[in-house]
C-alpha positions as CSV (number, residue, x, y, z in Angstrom):
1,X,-6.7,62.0,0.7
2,X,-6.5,61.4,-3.1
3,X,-5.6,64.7,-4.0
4,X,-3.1,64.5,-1.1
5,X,-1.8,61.1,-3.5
6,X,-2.1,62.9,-6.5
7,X,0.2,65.6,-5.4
8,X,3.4,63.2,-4.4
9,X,3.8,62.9,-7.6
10,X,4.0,66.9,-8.6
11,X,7.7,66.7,-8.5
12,X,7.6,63.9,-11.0
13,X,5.2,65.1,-13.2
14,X,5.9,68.6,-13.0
15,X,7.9,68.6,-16.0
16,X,5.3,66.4,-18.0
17,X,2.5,69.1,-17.0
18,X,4.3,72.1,-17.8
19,X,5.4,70.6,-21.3
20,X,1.8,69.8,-22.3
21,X,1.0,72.6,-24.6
22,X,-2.9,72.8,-25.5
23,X,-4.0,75.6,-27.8
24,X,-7.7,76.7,-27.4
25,X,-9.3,79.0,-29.7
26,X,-12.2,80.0,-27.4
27,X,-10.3,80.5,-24.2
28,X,-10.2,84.3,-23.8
29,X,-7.0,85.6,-22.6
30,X,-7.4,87.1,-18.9
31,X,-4.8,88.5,-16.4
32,X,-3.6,87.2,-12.8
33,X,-5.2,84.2,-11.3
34,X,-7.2,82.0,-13.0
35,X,-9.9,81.9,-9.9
36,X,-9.4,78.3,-9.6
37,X,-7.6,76.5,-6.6
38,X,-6.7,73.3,-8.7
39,X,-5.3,75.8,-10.8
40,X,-3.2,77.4,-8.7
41,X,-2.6,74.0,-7.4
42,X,-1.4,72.0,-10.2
43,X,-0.6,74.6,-12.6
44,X,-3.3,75.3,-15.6
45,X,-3.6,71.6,-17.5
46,X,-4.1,70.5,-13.8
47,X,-6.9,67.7,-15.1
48,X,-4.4,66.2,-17.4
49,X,-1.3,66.0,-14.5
50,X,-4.2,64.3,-11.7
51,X,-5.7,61.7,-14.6
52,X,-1.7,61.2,-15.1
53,X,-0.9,60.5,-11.8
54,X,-3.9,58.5,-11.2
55,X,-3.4,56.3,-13.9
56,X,0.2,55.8,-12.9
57,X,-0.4,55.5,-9.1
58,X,-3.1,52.6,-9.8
59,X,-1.0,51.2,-12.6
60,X,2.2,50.9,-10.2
61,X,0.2,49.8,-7.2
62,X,-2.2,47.0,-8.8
63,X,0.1,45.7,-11.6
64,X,2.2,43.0,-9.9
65,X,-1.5,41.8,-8.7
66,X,-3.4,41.7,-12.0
67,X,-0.4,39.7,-13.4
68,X,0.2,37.5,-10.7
69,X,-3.6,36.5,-10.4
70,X,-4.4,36.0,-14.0
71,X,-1.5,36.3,-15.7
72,X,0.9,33.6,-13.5
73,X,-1.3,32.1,-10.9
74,X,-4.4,31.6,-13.2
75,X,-6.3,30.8,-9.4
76,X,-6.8,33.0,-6.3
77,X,-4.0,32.7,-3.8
78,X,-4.5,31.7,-0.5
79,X,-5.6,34.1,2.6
80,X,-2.0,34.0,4.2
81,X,-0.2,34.3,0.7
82,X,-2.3,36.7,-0.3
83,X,-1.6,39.1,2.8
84,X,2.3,38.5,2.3
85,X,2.3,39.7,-1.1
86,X,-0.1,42.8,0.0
87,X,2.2,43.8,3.0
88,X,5.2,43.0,0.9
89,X,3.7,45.0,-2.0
90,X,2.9,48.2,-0.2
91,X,6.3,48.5,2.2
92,X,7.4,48.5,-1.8
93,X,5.3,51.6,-3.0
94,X,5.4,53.4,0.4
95,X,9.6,53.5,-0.2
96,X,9.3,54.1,-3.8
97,X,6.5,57.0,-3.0
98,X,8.6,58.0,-0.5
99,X,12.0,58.7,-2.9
100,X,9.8,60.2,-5.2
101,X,9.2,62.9,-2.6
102,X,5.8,62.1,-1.0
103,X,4.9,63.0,2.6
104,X,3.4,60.5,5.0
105,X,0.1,62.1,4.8
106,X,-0.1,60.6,1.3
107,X,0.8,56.9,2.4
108,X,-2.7,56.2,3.4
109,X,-4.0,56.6,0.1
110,X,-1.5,53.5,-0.7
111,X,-3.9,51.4,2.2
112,X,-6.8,51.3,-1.2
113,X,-4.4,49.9,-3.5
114,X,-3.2,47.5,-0.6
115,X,-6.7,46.5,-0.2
116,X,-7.6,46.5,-3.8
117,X,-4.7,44.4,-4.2
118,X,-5.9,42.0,-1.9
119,X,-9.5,41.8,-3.6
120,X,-7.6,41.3,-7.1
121,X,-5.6,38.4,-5.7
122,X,-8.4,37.2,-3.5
123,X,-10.7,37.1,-6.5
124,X,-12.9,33.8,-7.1
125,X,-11.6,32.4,-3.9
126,X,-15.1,31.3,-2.5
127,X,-15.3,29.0,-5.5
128,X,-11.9,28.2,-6.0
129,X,-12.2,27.6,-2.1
130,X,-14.5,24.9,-2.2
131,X,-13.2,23.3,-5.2
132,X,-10.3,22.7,-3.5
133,X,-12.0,21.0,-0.2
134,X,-13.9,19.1,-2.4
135,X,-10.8,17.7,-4.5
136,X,-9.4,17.3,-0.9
137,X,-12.7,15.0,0.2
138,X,-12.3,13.2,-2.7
139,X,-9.0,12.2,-2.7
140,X,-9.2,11.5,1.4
141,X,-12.0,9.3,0.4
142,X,-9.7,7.5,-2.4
143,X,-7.0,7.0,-0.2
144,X,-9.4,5.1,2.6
145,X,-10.8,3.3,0.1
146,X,-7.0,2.0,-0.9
147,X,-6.4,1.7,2.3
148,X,-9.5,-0.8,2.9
149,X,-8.9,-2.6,-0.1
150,X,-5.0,-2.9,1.0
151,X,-6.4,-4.2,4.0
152,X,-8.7,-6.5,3.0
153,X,-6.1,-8.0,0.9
154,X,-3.7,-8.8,3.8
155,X,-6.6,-10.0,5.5
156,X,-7.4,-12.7,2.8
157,X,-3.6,-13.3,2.6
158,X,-3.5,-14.0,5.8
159,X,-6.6,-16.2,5.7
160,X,-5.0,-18.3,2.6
161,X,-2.1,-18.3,4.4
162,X,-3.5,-19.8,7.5
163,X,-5.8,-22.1,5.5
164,X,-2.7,-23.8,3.7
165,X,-1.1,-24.1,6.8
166,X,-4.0,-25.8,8.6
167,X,-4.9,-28.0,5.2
168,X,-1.0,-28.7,5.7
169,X,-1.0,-29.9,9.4
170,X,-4.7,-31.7,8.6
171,X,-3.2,-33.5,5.6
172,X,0.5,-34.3,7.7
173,X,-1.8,-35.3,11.1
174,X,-3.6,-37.9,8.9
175,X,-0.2,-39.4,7.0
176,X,0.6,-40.2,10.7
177,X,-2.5,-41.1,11.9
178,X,-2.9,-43.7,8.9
179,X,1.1,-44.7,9.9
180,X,0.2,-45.3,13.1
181,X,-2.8,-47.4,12.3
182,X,-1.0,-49.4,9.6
183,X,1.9,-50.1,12.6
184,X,-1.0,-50.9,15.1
185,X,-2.9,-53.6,12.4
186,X,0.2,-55.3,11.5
187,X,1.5,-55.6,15.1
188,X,-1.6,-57.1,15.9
189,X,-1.7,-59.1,13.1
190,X,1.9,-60.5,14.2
191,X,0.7,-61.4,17.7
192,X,-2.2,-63.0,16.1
193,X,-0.1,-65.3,14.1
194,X,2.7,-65.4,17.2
195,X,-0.5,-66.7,19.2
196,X,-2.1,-68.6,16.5
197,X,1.1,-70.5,16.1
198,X,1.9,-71.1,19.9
199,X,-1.9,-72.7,20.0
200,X,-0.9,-74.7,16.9
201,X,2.1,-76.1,18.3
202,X,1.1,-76.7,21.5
203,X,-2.3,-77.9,21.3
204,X,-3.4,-81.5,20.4
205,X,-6.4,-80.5,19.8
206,X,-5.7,-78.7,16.7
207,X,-5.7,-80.1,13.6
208,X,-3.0,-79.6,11.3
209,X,-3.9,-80.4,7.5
210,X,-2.5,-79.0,4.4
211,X,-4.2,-75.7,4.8
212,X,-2.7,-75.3,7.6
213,X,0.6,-76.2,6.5
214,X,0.1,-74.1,3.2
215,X,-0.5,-71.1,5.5
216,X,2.4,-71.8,7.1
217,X,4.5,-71.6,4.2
218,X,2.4,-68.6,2.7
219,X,1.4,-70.8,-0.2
220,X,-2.0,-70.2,-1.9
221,X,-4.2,-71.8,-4.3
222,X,-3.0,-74.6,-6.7
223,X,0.4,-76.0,-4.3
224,X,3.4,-77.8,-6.9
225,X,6.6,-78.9,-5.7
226,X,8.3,-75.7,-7.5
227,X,6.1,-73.1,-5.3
228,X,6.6,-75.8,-2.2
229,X,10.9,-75.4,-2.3
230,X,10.4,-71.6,-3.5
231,X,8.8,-70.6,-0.3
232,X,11.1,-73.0,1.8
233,X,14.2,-71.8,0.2
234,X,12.9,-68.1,0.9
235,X,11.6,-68.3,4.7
236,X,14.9,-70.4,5.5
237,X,17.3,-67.8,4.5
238,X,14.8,-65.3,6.4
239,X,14.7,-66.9,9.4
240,X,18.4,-68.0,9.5
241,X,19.9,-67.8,12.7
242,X,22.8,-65.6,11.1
243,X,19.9,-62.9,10.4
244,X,18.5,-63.4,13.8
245,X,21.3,-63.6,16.4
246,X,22.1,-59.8,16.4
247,X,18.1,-59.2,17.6
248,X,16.9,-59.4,20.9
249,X,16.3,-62.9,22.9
250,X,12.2,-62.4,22.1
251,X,12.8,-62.4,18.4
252,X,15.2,-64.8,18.6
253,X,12.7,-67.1,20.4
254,X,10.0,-66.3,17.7
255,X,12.7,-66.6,14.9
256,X,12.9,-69.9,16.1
257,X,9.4,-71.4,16.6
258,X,9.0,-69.7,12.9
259,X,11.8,-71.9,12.0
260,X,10.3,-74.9,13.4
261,X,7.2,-74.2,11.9
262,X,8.4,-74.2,8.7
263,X,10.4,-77.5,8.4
264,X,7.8,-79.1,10.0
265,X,5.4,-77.5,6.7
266,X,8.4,-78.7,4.6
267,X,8.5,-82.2,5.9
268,X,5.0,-82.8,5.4
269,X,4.6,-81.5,1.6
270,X,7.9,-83.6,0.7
271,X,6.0,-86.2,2.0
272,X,2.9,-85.9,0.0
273,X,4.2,-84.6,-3.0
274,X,7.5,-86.2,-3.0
275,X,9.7,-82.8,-3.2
């Protein structure tokens, strides 16, 4: 099969081979045939034409993959891309053979370069291979780990989130619940005074003094005659019926039993301290 490969390329080399000249002093001149058949063959330098042809059959079919692999690539290619470029490769050199007047018998000598070809580019892969998968591992694992971290940040944005929201409604569900307790202590404390006032006013049992009066009139501690018409002046334009007849018939009666209240308070400090 090689010497089959060898000779598609006697019409291209014939001309090189016939023009190689060798002189050799101890060849003895002789007559007819030479008695050898790769002399008869490929003419008498018939050594020189197949080491020729070799070297150029090799050279055309394994130079695009000795510079692809280590001269462009630098790595092995992959299985699929390296089959492409094979196949591709050696439909090239089975045309080209075939123009440079090869017969089919000689196109499976171009199935060694095909596979040599493949070996060249294929070269390394094991390791090259497994570098690879474990770059791939790697950066899988990197990319969970962002991802976990990514989601363990929403989580505890979410959780902050939440948090503020529930410190938020805590805080606002107190601020009414201490409104509503404020509202609740001084309506009591108004019905307190309401009732503490209707006893006072309608009981003869109870005794009304100058404490009492002095409560009355919101007066505490040391009582003068200035504090005495301060405090009158002030609950009398309070409880004037102007400011009172626009509310409702109950605050109007309370309005009023204030009112009383007070001038009686009045009465009996101008009395005793002559205001």
């Amino acid at each position: 099969m090689l010497e089959d490969a060898f000779q598609s390329y006697l019409p291209v080399f014939q001309v090189i081979g016939n023009s190689i000249v060798i002189h050799d002093k101890w060849a003895k001149p002789s007559s007819g045939s030479s008695g050898s058949l790769m002399s008869d063959v490929f003419g008498e330098y018939w050594f020189i034409t197949l080491l020729i042809s070799a070297l150029l059959t090799w050279g055309i079919g394994l130079a695009p993959p000795l510079i692809t692999r280590f001269g462009i690539l630098h790595h092995p290619m992959t299985k699929p891309g390296a089959l492409v470029f094979v196949v591709v490769f050696w439909l090239f050199n089975v045309f080209l053979f075939t123009a440079l007047g090869s017969t089919s018998r000689t196109h499976g000598a171009l199935l060694l370069v095909a596979w040599a070809s493949f070996a060249i580019l294929r070269k390394g892969s094991r390791t090259y291979d497994e570098e690879r998968k474990q770059k791939a591992e790697e950066e899988a694992k990197r990319n969970r780990e962002r991802e976990e971290h990514k989601r363990e940040r929403e989580r505890m944005e979410r959780e902050r989130a939440q948090w503020q929201q529930q410190a938020h409604k805590a805080r606002e569900d107190a601020r009414k619940a201490q409104e509503e307790a404020d509202s609740q202590a001084e309506e009591a404390r108004r019905r307190a005074g309401e009732q503490r006032r209707d006893r006072t006013g309608h009981d003869p049992q109870v005794r009304k003094d100058e404490h009492y009066y002095a409560s009355v009139l919101g007066l505490t501690g040391r009582i003068t005659r200035d504090d005495v018409r301060k405090k009158y002046r002030d609950l009398a334009v309070k409880y004037h019926p102007d400011r009172v007849n626009h509310l409702g018939d109950r605050l109007k009666e309370t309005a009023e039993r204030e009112m009383k209240a007070i001038n009686e308070a009045f009465e009996y400090f101008k009395k005793k301290y002559g205001v």
